[in-house]
mmCIF file as Biopython writes it, N, C-alpha, C and O atoms, coordinates in Angstrom:
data_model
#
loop_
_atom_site.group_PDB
_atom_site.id
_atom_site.type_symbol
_atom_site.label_atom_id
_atom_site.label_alt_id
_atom_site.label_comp_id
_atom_site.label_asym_id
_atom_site.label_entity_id
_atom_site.label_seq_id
_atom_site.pdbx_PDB_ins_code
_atom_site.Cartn_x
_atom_site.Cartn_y
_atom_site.Cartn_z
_atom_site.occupancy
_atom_site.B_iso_or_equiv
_atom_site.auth_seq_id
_atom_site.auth_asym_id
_atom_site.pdbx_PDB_model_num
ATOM 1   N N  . UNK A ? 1  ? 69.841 -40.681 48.620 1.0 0.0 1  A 1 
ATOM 2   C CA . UNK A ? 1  ? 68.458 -40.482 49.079 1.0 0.0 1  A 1 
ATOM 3   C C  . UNK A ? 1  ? 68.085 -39.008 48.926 1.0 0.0 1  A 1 
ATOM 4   O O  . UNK A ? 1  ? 66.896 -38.719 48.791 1.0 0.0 1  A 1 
ATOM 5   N N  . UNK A ? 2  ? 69.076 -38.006 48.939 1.0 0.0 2  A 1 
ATOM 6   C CA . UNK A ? 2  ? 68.758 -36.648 48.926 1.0 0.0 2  A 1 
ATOM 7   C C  . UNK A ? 2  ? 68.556 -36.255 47.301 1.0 0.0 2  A 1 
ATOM 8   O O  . UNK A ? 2  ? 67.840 -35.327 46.925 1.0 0.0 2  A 1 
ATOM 9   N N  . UNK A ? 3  ? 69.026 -36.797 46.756 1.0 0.0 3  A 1 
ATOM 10  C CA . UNK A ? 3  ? 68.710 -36.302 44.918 1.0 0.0 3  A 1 
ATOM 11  C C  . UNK A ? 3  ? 67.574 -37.356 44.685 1.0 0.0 3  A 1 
ATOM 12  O O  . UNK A ? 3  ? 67.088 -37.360 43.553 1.0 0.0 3  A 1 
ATOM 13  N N  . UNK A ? 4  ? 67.145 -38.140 45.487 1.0 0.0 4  A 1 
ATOM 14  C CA . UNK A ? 4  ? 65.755 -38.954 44.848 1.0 0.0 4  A 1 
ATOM 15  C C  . UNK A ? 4  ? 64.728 -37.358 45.289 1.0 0.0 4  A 1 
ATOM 16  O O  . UNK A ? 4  ? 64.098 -36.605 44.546 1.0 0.0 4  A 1 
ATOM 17  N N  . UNK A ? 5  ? 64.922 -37.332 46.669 1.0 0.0 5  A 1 
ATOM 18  C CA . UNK A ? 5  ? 64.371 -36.666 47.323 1.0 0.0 5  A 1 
ATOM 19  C C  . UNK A ? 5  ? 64.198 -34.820 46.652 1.0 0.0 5  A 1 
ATOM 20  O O  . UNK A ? 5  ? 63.295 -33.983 46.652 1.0 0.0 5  A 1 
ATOM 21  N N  . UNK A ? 6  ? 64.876 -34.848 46.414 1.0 0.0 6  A 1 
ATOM 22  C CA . UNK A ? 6  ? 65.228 -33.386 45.347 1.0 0.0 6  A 1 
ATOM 23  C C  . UNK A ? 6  ? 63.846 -33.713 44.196 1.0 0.0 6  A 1 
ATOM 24  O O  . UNK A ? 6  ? 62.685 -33.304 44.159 1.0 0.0 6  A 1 
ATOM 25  N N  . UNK A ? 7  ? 64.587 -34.579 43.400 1.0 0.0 7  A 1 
ATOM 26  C CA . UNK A ? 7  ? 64.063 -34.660 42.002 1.0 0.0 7  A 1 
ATOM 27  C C  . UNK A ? 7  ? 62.456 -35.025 42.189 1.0 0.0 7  A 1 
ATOM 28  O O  . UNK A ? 7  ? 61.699 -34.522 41.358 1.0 0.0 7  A 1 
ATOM 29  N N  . UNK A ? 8  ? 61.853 -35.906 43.273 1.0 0.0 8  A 1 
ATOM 30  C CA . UNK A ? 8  ? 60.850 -36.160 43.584 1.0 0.0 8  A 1 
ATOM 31  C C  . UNK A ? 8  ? 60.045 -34.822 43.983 1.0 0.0 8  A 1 
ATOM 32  O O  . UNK A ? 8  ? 58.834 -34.782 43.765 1.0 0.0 8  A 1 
ATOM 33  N N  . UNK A ? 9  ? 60.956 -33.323 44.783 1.0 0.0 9  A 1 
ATOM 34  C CA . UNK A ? 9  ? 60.453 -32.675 45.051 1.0 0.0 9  A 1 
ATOM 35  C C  . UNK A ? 9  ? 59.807 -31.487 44.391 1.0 0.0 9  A 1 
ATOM 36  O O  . UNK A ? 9  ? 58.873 -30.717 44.617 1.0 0.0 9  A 1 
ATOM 37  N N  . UNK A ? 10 ? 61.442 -31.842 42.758 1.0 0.0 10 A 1 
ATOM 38  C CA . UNK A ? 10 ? 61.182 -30.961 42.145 1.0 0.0 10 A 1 
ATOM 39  C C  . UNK A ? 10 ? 59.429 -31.043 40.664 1.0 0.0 10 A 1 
ATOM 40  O O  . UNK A ? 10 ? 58.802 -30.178 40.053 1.0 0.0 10 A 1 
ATOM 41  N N  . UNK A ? 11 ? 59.370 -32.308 40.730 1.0 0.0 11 A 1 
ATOM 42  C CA . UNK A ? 11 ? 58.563 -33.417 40.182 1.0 0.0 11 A 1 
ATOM 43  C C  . UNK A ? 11 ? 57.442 -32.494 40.515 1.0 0.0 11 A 1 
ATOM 44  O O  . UNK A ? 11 ? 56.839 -31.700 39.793 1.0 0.0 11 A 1 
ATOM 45  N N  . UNK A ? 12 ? 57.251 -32.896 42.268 1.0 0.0 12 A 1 
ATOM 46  C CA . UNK A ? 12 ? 55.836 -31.782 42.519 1.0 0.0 12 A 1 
ATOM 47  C C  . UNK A ? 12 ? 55.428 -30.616 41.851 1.0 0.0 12 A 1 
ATOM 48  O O  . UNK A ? 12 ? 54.389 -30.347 41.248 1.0 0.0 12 A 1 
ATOM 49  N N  . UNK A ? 13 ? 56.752 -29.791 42.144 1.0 0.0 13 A 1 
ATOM 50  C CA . UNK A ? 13 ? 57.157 -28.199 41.948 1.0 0.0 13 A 1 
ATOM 51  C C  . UNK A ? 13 ? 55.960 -28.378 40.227 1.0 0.0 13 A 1 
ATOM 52  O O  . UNK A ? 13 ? 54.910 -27.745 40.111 1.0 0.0 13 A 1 
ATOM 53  N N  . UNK A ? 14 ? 56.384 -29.143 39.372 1.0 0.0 14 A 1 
ATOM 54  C CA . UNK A ? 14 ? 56.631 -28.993 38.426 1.0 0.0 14 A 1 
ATOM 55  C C  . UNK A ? 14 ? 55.083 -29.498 38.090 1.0 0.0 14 A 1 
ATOM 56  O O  . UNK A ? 14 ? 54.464 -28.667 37.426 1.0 0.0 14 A 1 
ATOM 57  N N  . UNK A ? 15 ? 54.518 -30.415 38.343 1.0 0.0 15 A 1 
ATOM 58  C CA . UNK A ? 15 ? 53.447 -30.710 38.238 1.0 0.0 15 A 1 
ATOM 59  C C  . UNK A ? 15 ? 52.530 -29.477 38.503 1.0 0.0 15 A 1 
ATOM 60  O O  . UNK A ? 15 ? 51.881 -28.842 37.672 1.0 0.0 15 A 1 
ATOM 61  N N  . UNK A ? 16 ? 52.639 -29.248 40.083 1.0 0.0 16 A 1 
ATOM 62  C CA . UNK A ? 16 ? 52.040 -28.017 40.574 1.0 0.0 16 A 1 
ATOM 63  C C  . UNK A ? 16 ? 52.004 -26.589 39.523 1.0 0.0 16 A 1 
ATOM 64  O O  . UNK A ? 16 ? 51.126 -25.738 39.668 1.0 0.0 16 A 1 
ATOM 65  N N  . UNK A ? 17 ? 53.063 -26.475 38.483 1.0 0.0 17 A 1 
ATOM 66  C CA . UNK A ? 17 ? 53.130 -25.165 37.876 1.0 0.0 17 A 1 
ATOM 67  C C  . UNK A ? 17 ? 52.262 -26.231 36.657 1.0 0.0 17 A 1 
ATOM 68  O O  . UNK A ? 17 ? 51.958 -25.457 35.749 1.0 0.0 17 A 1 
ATOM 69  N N  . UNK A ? 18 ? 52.036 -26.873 36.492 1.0 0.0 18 A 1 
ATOM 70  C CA . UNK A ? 18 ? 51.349 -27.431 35.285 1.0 0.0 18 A 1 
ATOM 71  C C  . UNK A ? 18 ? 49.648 -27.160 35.382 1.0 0.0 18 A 1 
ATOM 72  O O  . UNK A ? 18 ? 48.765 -26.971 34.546 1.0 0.0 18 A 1 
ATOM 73  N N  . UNK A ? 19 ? 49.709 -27.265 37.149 1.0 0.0 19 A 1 
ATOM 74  C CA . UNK A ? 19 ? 48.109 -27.249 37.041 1.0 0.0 19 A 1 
ATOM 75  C C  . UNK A ? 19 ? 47.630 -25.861 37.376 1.0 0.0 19 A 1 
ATOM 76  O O  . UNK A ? 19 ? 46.497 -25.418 37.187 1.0 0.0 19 A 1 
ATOM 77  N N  . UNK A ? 20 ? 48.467 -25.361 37.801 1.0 0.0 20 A 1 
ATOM 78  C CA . UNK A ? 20 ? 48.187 -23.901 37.860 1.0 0.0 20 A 1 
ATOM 79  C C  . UNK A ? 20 ? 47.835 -23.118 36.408 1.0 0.0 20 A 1 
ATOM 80  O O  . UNK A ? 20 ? 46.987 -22.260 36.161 1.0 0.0 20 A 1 
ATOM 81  N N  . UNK A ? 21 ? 48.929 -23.831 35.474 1.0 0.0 21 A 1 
ATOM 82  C CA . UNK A ? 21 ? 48.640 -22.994 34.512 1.0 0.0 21 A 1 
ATOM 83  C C  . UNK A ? 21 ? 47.280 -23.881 33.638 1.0 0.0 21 A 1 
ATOM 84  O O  . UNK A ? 21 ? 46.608 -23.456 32.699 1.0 0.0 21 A 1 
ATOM 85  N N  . UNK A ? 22 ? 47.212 -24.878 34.155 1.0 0.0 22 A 1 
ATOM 86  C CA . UNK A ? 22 ? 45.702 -25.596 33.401 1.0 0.0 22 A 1 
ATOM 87  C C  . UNK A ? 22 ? 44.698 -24.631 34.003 1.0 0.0 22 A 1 
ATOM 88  O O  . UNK A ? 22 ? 43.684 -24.561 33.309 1.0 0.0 22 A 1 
ATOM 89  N N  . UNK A ? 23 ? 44.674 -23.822 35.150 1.0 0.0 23 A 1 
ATOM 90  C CA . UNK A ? 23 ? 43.639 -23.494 35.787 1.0 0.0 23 A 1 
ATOM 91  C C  . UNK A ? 23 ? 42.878 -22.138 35.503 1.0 0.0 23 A 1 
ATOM 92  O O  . UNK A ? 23 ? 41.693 -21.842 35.658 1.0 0.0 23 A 1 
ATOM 93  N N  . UNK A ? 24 ? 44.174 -21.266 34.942 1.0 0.0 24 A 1 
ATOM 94  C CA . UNK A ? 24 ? 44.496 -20.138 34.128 1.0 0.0 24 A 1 
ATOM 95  C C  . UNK A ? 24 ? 43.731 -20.794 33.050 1.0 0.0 24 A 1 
ATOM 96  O O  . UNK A ? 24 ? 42.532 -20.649 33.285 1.0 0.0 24 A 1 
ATOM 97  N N  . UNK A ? 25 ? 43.919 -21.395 32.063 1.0 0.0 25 A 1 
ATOM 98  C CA . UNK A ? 25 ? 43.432 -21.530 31.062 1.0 0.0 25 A 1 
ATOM 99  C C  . UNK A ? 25 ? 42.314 -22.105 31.270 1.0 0.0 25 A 1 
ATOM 100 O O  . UNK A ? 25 ? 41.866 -21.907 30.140 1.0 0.0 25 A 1 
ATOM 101 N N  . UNK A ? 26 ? 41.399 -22.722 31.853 1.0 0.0 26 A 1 
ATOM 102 C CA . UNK A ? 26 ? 40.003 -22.956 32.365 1.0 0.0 26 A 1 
ATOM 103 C C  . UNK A ? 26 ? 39.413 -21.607 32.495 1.0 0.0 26 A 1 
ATOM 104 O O  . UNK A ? 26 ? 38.534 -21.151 31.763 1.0 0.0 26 A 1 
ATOM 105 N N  . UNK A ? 27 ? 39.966 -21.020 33.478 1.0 0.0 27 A 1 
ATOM 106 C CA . UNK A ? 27 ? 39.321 -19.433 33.571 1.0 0.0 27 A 1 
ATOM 107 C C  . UNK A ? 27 ? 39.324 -18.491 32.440 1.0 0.0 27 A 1 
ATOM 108 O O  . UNK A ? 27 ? 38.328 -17.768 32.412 1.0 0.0 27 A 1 
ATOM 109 N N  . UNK A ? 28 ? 40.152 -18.317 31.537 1.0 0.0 28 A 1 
ATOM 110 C CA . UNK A ? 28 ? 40.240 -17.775 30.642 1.0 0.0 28 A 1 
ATOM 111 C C  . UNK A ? 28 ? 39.536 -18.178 29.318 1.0 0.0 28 A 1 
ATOM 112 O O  . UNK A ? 28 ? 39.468 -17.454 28.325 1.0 0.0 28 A 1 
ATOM 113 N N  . UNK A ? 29 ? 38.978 -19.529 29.446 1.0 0.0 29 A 1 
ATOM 114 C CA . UNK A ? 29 ? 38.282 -20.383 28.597 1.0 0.0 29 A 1 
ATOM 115 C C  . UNK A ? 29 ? 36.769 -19.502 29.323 1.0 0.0 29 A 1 
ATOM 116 O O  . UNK A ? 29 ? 35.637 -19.814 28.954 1.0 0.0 29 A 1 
#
């Protein structure tokens, strides 16, 4: 349950740096 829980968390992490950098590139657009 703790490595679902990891990988699920890291999932976020990872999404989250995805939209950050979409957001950067909106602004910079």
């Amino acid at each position: 349950i703790d490595e679902l829980r990891k990988i699920l968390s890291d999932k976020e992490a990872y999404n989250a740096v995805l939209n950050s950098i979409e957001q950067v590139k909106i602004q910079n657009n």
